[in-house]
C-alpha positions as a Markdown table, in Angstrom:
| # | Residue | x | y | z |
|---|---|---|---|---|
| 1 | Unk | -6.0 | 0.8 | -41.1 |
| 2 | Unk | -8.1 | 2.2 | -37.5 |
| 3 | Unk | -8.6 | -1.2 | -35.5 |
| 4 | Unk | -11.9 | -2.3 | -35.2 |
| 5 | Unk | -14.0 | -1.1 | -31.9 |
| 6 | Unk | -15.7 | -4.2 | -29.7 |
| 7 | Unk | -18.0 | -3.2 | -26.7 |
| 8 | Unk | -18.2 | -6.1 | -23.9 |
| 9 | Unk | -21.0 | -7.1 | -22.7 |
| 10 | Unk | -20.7 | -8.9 | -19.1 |
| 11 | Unk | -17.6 | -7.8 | -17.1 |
| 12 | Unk | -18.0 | -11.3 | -15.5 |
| 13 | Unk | -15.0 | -13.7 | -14.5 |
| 14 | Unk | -14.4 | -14.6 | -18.2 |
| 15 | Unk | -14.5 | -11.1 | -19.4 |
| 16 | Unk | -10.5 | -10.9 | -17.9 |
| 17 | Unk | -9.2 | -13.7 | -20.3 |
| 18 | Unk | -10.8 | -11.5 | -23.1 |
| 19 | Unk | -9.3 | -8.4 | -21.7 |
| 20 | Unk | -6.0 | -10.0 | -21.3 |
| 21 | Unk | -5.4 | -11.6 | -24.9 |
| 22 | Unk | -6.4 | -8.2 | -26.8 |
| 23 | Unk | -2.9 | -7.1 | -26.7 |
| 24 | Unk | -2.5 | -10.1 | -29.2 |
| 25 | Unk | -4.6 | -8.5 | -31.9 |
| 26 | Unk | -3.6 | -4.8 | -32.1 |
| 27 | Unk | -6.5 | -4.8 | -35.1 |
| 28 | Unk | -8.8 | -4.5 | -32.2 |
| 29 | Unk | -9.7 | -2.4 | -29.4 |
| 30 | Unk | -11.3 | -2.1 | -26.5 |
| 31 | Unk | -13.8 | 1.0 | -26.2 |
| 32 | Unk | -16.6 | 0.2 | -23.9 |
| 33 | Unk | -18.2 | -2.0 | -21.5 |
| 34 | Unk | -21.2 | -2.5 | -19.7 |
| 35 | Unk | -22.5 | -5.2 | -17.0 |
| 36 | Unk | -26.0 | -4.7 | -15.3 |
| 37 | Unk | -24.1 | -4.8 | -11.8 |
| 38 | Unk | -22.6 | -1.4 | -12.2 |
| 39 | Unk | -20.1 | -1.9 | -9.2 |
| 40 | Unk | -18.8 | -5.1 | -11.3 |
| 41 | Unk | -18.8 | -2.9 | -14.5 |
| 42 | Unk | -16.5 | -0.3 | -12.8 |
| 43 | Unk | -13.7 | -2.2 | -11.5 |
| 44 | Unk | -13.5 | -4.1 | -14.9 |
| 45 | Unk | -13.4 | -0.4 | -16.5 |
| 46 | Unk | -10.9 | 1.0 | -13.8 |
| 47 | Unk | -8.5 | -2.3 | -13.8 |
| 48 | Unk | -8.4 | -2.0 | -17.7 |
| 49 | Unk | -8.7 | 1.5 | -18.5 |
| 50 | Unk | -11.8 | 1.3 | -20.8 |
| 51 | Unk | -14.9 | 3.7 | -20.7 |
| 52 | Unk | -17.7 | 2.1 | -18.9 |
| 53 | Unk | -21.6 | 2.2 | -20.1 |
| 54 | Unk | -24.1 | 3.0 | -17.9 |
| 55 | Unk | -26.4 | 0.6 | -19.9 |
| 56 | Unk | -26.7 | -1.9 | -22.4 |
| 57 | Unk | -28.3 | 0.5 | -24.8 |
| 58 | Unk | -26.3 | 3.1 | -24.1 |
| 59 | Unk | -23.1 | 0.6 | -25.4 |
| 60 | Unk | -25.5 | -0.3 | -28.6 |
| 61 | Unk | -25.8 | 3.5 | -29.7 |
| 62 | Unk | -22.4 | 4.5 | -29.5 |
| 63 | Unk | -21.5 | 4.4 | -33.2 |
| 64 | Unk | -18.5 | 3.8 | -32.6 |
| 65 | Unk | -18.9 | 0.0 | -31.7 |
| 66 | Unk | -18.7 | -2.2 | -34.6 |
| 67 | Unk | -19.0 | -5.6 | -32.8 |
| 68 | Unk | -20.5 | -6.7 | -29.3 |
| 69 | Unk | -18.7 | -9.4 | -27.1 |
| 70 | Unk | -21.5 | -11.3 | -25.5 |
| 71 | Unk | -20.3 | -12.4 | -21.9 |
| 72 | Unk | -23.2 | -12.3 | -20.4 |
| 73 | Unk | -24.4 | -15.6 | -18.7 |
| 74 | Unk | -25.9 | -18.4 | -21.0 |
| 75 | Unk | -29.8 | -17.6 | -19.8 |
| 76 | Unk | -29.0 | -14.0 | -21.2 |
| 77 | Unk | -27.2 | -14.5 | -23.7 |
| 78 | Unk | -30.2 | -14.9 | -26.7 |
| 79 | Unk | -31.7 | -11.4 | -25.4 |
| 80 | Unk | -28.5 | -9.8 | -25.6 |
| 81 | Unk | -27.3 | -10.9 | -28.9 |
| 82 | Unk | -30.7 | -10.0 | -30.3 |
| 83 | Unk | -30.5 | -6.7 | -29.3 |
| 84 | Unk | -27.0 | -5.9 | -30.7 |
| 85 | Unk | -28.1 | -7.6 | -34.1 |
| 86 | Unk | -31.3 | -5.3 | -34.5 |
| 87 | Unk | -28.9 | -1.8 | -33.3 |
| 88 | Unk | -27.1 | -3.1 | -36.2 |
| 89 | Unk | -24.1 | -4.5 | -34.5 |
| 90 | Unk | -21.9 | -7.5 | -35.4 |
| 91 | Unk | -22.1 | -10.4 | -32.8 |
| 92 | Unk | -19.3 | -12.6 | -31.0 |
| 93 | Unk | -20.9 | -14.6 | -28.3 |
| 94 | Unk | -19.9 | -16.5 | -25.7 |
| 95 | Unk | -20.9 | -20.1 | -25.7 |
| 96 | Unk | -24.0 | -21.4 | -26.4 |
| 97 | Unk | -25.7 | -19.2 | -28.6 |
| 98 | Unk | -28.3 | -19.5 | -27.0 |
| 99 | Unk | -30.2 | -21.8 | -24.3 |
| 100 | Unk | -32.8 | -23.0 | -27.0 |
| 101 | Unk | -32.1 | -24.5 | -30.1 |
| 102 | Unk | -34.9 | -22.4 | -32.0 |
| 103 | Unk | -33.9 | -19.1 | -30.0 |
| 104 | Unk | -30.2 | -19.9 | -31.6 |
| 105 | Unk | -31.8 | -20.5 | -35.0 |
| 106 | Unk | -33.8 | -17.0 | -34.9 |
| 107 | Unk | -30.2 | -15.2 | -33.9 |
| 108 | Unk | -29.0 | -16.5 | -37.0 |
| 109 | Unk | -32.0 | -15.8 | -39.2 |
| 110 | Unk | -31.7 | -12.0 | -37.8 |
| 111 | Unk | -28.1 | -11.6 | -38.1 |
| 112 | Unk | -28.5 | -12.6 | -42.2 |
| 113 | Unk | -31.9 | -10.7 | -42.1 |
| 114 | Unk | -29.6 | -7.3 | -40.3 |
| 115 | Unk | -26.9 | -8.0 | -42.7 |
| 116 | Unk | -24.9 | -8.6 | -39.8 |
| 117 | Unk | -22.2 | -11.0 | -38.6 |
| 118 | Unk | -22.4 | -13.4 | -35.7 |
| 119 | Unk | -19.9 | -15.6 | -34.1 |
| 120 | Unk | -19.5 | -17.8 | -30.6 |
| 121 | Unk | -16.8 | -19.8 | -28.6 |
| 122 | Unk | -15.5 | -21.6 | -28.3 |
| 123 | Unk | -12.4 | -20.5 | -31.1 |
| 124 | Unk | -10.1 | -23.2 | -29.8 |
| 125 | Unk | -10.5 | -24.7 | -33.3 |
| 126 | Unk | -8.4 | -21.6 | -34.6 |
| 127 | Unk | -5.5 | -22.3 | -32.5 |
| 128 | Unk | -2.3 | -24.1 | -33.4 |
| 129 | Unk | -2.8 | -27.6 | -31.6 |
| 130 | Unk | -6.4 | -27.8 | -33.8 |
| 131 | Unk | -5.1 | -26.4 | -36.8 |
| 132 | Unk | -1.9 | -29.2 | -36.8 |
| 133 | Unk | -4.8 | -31.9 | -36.3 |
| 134 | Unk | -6.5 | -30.4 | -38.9 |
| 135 | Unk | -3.8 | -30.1 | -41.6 |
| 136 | Unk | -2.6 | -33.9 | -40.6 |
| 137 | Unk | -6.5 | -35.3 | -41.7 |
| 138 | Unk | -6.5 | -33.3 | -45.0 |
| 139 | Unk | -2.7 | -34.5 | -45.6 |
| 140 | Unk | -4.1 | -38.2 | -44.8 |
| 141 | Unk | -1.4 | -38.7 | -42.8 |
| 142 | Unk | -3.3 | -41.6 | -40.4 |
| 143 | Unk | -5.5 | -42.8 | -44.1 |
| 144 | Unk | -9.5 | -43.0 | -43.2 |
| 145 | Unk | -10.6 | -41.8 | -40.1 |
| 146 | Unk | -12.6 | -44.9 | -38.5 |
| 147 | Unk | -13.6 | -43.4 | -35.0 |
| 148 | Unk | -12.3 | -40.8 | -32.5 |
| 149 | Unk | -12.3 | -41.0 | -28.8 |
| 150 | Unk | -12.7 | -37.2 | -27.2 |
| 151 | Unk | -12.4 | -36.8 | -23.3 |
| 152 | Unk | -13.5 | -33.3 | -21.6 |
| 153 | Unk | -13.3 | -34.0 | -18.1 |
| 154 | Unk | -12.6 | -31.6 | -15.2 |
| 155 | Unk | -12.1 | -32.8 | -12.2 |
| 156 | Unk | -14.2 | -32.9 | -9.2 |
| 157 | Unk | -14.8 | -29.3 | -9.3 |
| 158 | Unk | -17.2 | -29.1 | -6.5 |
| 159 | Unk | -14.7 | -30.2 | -4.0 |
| 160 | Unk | -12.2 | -27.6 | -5.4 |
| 161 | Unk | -12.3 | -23.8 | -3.4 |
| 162 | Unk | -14.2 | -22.5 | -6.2 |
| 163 | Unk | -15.4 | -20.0 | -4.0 |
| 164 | Unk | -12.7 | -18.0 | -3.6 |
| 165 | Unk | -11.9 | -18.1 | -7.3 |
| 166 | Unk | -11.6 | -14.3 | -8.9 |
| 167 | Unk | -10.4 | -13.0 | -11.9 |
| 168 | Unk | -7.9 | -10.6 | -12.3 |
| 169 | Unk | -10.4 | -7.3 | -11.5 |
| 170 | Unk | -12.2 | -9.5 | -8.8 |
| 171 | Unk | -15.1 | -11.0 | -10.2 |
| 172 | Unk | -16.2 | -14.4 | -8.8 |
| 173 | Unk | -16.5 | -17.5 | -10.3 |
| 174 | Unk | -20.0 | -17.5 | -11.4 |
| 175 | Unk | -20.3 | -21.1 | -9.6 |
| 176 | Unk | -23.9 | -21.0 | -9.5 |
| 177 | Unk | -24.7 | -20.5 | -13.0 |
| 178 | Unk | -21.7 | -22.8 | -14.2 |
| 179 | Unk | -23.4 | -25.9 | -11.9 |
| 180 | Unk | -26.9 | -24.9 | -13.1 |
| 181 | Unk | -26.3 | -25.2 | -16.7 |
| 182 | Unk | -24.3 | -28.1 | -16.2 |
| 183 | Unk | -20.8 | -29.0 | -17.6 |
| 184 | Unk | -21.6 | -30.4 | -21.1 |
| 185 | Unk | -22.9 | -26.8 | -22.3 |
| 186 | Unk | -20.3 | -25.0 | -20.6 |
| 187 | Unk | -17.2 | -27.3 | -21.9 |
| 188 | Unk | -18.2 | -29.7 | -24.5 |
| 189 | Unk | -18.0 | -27.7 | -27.0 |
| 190 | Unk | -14.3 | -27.6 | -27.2 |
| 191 | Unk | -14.1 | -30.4 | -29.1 |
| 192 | Unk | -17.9 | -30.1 | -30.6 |
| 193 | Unk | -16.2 | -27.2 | -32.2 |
| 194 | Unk | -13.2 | -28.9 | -33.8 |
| 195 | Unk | -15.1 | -32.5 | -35.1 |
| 196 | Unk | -17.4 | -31.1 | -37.9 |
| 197 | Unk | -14.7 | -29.1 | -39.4 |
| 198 | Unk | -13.0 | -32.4 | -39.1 |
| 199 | Unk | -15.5 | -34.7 | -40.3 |
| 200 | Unk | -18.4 | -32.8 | -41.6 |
| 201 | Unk | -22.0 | -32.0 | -40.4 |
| 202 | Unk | -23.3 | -34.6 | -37.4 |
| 203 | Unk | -26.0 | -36.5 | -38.6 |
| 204 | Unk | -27.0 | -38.2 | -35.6 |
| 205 | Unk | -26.7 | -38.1 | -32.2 |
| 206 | Unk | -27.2 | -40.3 | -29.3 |
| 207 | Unk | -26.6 | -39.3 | -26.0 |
| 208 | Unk | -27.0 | -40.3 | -22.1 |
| 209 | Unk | -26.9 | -37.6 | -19.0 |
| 210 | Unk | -26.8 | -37.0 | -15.3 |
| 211 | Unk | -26.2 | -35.0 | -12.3 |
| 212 | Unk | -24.1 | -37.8 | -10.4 |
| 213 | Unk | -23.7 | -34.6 | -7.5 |
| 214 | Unk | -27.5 | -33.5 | -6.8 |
| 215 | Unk | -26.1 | -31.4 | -3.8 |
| 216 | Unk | -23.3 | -29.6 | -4.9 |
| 217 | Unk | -25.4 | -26.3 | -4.5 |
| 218 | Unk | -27.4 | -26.8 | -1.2 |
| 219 | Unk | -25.9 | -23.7 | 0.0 |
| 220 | Unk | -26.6 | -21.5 | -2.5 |
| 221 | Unk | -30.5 | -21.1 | -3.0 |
| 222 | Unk | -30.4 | -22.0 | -6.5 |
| 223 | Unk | -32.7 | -23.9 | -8.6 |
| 224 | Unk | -31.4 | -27.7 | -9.6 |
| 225 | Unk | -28.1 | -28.5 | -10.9 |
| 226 | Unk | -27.5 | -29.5 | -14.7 |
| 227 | Unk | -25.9 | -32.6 | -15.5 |
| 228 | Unk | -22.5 | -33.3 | -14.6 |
| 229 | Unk | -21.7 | -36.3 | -17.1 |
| 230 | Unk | -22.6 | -36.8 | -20.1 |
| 231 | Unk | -21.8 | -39.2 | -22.6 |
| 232 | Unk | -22.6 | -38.5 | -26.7 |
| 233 | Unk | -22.2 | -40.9 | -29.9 |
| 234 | Unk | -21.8 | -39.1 | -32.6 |
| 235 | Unk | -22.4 | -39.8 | -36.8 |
| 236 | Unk | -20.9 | -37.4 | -39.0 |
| 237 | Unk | -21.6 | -37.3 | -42.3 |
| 238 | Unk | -18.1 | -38.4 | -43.7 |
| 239 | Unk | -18.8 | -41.6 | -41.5 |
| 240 | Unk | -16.8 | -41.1 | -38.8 |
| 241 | Unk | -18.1 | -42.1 | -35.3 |
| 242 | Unk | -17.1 | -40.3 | -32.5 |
| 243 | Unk | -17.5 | -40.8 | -28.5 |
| 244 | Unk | -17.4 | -37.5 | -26.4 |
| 245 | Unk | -17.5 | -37.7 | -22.5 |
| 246 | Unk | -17.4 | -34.5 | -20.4 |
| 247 | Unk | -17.8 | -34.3 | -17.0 |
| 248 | Unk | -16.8 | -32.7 | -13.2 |
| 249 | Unk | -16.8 | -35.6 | -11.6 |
| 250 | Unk | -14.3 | -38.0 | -13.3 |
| 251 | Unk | -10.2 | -37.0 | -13.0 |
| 252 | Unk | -9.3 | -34.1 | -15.4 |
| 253 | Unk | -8.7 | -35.4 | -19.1 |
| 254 | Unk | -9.2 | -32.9 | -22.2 |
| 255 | Unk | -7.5 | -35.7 | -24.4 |
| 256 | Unk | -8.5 | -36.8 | -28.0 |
| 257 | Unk | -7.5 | -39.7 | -29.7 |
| 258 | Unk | -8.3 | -40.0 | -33.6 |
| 259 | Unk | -8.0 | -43.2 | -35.1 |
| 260 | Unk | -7.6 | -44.1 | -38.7 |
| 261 | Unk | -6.7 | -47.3 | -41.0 |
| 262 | Unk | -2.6 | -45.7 | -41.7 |
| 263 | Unk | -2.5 | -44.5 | -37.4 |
| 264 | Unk | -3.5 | -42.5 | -34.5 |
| 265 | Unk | -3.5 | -38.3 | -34.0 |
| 266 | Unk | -3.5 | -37.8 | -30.5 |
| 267 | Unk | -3.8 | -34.5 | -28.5 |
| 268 | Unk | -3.4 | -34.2 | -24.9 |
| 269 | Unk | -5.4 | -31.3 | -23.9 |
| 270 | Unk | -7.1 | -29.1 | -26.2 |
| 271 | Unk | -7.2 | -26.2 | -23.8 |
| 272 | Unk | -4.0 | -25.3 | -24.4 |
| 273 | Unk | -3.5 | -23.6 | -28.0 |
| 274 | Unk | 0.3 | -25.0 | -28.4 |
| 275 | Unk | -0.4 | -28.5 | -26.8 |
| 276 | Unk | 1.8 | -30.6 | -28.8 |
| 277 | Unk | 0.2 | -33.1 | -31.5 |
| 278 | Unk | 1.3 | -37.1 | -31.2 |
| 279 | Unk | 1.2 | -39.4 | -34.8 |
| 280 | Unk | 1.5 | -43.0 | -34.4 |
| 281 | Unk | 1.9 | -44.7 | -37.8 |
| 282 | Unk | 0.9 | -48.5 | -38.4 |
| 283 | Unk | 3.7 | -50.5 | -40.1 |
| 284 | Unk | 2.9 | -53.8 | -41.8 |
| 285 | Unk | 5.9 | -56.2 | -41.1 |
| 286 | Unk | 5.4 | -60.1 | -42.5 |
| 287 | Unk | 1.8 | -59.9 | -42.0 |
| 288 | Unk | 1.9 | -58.8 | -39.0 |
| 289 | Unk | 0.8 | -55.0 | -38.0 |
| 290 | Unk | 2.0 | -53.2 | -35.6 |
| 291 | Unk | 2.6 | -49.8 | -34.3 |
| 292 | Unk | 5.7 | -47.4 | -34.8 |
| 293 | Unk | 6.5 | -44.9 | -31.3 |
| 294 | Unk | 4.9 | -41.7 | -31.0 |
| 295 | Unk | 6.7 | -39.0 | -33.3 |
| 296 | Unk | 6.0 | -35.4 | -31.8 |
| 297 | Unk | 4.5 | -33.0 | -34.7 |
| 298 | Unk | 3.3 | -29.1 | -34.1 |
| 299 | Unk | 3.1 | -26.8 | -36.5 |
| 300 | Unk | 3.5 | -23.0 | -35.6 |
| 301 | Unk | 2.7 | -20.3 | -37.5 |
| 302 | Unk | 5.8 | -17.9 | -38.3 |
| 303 | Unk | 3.2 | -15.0 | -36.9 |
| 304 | Unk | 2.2 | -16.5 | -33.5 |
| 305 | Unk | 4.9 | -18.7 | -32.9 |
| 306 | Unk | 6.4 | -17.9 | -29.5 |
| 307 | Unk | 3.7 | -14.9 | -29.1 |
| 308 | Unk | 1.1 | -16.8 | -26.9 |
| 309 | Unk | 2.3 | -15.4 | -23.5 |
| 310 | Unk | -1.1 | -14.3 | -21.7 |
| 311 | Unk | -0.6 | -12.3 | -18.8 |
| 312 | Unk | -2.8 | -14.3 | -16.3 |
| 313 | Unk | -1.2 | -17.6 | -17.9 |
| 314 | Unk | -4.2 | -19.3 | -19.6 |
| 315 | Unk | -3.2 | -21.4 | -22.3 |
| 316 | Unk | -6.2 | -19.9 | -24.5 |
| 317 | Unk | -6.6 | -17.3 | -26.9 |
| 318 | Unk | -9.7 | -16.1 | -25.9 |
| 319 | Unk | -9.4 | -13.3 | -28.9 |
| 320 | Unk | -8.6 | -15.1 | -31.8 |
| 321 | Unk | -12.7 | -15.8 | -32.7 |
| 322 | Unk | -13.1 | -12.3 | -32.3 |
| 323 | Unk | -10.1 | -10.9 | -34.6 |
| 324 | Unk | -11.6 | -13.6 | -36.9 |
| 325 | Unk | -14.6 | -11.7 | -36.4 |
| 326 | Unk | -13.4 | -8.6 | -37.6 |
| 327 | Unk | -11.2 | -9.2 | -40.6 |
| 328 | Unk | -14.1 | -11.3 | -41.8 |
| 329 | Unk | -16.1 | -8.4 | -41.6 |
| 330 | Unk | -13.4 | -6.3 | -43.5 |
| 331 | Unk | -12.9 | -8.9 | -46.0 |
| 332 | Unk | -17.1 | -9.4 | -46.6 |
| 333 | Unk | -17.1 | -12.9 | -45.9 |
| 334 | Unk | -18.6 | -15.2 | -43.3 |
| 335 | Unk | -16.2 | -15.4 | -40.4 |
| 336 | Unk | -14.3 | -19.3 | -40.0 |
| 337 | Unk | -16.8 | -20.0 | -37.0 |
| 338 | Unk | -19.9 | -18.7 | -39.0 |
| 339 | Unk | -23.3 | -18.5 | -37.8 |
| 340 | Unk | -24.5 | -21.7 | -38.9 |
| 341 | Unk | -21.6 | -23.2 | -37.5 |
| 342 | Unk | -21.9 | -22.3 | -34.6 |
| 343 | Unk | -26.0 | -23.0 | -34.6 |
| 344 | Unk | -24.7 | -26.3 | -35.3 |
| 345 | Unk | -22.2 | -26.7 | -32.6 |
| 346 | Unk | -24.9 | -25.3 | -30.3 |
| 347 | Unk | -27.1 | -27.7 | -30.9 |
| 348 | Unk | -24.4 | -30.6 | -30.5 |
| 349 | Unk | -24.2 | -29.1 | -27.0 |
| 350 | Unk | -27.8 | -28.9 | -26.2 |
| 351 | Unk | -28.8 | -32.2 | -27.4 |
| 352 | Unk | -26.4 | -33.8 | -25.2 |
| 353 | Unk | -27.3 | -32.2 | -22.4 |
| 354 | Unk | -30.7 | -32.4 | -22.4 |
| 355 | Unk | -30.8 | -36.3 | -22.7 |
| 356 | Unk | -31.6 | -36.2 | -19.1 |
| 357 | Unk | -31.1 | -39.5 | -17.0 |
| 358 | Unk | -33.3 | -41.3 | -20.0 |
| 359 | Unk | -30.8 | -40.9 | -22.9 |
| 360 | Unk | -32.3 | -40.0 | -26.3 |
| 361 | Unk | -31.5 | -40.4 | -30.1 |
| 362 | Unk | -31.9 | -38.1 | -32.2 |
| 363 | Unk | -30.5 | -36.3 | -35.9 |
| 364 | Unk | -29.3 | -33.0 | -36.7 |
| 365 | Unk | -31.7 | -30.2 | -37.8 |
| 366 | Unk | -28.6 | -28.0 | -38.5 |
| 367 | Unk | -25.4 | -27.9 | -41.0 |
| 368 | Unk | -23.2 | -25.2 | -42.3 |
| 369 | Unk | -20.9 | -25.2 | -45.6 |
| 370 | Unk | -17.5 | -26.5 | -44.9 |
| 371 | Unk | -15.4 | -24.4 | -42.6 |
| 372 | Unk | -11.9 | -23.0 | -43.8 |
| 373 | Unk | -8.3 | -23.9 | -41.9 |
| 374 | Unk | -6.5 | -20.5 | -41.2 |
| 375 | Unk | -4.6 | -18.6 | -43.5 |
| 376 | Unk | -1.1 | -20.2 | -42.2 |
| 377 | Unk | -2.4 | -23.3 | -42.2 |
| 378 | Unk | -3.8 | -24.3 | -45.5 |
């Protein structure tokens, strides 16, 4: 079976981590890329050995490509996608979708107007860490789920020497976009994209945010930062509540704790793909309840057991939402992160963030049908 061709899209500081978890998914290869800094474009092409496009439409007519990879900053990313979904290409995106919740909406509309697939990070939810989580709520091993505390904090990244930050063919860290969109689009949707396949479709949302640094970019000529904090409530429809917090200004955390009526799932940092999962049963002793010490449970998946060794060392398998991609698009089905899915997630994301130093309340226009556990997992 001929592995299925991707063309990237943005040769950015994120495009490396892509680049350097293909060797993980020999079912797909690399055959072009394109960036609309040509200079960047070039040493991407020349540190991986890939062709590199002159253009973006150059990329979509090569028929070669079956599916784009969408790095391209989040204010491009909705003009990008379009136009790979009208040349008739699949879609994997970068996170968000798009900037605006009805611009994501009309990328999903296309793509099921095109017959098309399309796709977004974060795929963290198809890694092991998620997947044990996952499993151990179906099994019922804590009983009812009650509430769950998710933390996605960062560090004060502003005081860090972001600046001289490069990926592995020297691009920057894109600083001023990442502080300009703020950190709840750019990292709460880790977790925004494991809790409805969790707990269903979010009903309601209500959410407070801020830009506790206001000056963090008076160097750089840009436009004002995004918020920097934000804290979300969220209703899903099984009843669970959850609390999300995600910031760059509190000490890092990327915990979760889940709590249910039988114990507690806890996860200390769903970045990394092989993090190990913590259950903590409650015992019932003469009336009185207590709590039994933390048992360590991870479940590996004979295939990718031991195989998670990334050159650059990131704990994440950048890839795995694309390879998801593809043998969805073999097998004619909608890939696990599917377009409404990821609508959904999206506008999780954007909701939060946009409740602005006034907080808002508001329910979900979006939902998708239940989302499927990988293969190795069910």
């Amino acid at each position: 079976m001929d592995p299925t061709s991707i063309g990237i899209v943005g040769c950015g500081f994120v495009a490396d981590f892509y680049a350097d978890t293909l060797p993980l998914h020999p079912e797909l290869h690399l055959a072009a890329v394109t960036d609309r800094d040509p200079a960047r474009a070039q040493a991407f092409a020349r540190y991986h050995g890939v062709r590199c496009c002159g253009s973006l439409r150059q990329l979509l007519d090569d028929p070669e490509i079956d599916i784009v990879l969408n790095l391209t900053n989040p204010a491009s990313h909705f003009e990008v996608s379009r136009a790979a979904l009208l040349a008739g290409k699949h879609v994997y995106s970068e996170k968000p979708l798009a900037m605006d919740v009805q611009e994501a909406g009309v990328l999903v509309e296309l793509a099921l107007a095109q017959g098309r697939q399309l796709s977004a990070a974060p795929c963290s939810l198809l890694g092991e860490t998620a997947q044990t989580v996952w499993q151990a709520l179906r099994q019922q091993r804590i009983g009812r789920v009650r509430l769950v505390y998710a933390e996605m904090e960062d560090g004060l990244v502003h005081r860090m020497p972001y600046r001289r930050w490069r990926s592995a063919s020297g691009a920057p860290w894109p600083y001023k976009d990442e502080f300009a969109v703020g950190s709840t689009i750019e990292h709460a949707g880790y977790y925004l994209s494991w809790l409805p396949a969790f707990f269903g479709p979010a009903r309601q949302v209500t959410a407070f945010s801020a830009c506790l640094v206001p000056d963090k970019l008076a160097d750089a000529a840009a436009g004002d930062p995004g918020p920097d904090f934000s804290v979300a409530c969220l209703r899903f429809a099984s009843g669970v509540v959850a609390r999300l917090t995600c910031s760059t200004v509190a000490p890092r955390d990327r915990s979760l704790r889940i709590i249910g009526d039988e114990g507690i799932l806890q996860v200390p940092d769903c970045w990394d793909y092989r993090a190990p999962v913590y259950l903590r049963r409650r015992l019932t002793i003469r009336r009185r309840t207590v709590m039994c010490p933390w048992k360590w449970r991870c479940r590996l998946p004979r295939a990718a057991a031991g195989s998670i060794r990334i050159r650059h060392g990131h704990p994440m398998d950048f890839c795995r939402g694309v390879a998801d991609l593809a043998l969805a698009v073999r097998e004619h089905r909608p890939p696990r992160l599917s377009a409404r899915y990821c609508l959904h997630v999206t506008e999780l994301a954007l909701r939060i963030s946009q409740a602005l130093d006034k907080g808002a309340s508001c329910r979900l226009s979006s939902s998708f049908e239940p989302a499927l556990p990988m293969a190795w997992a069910q």
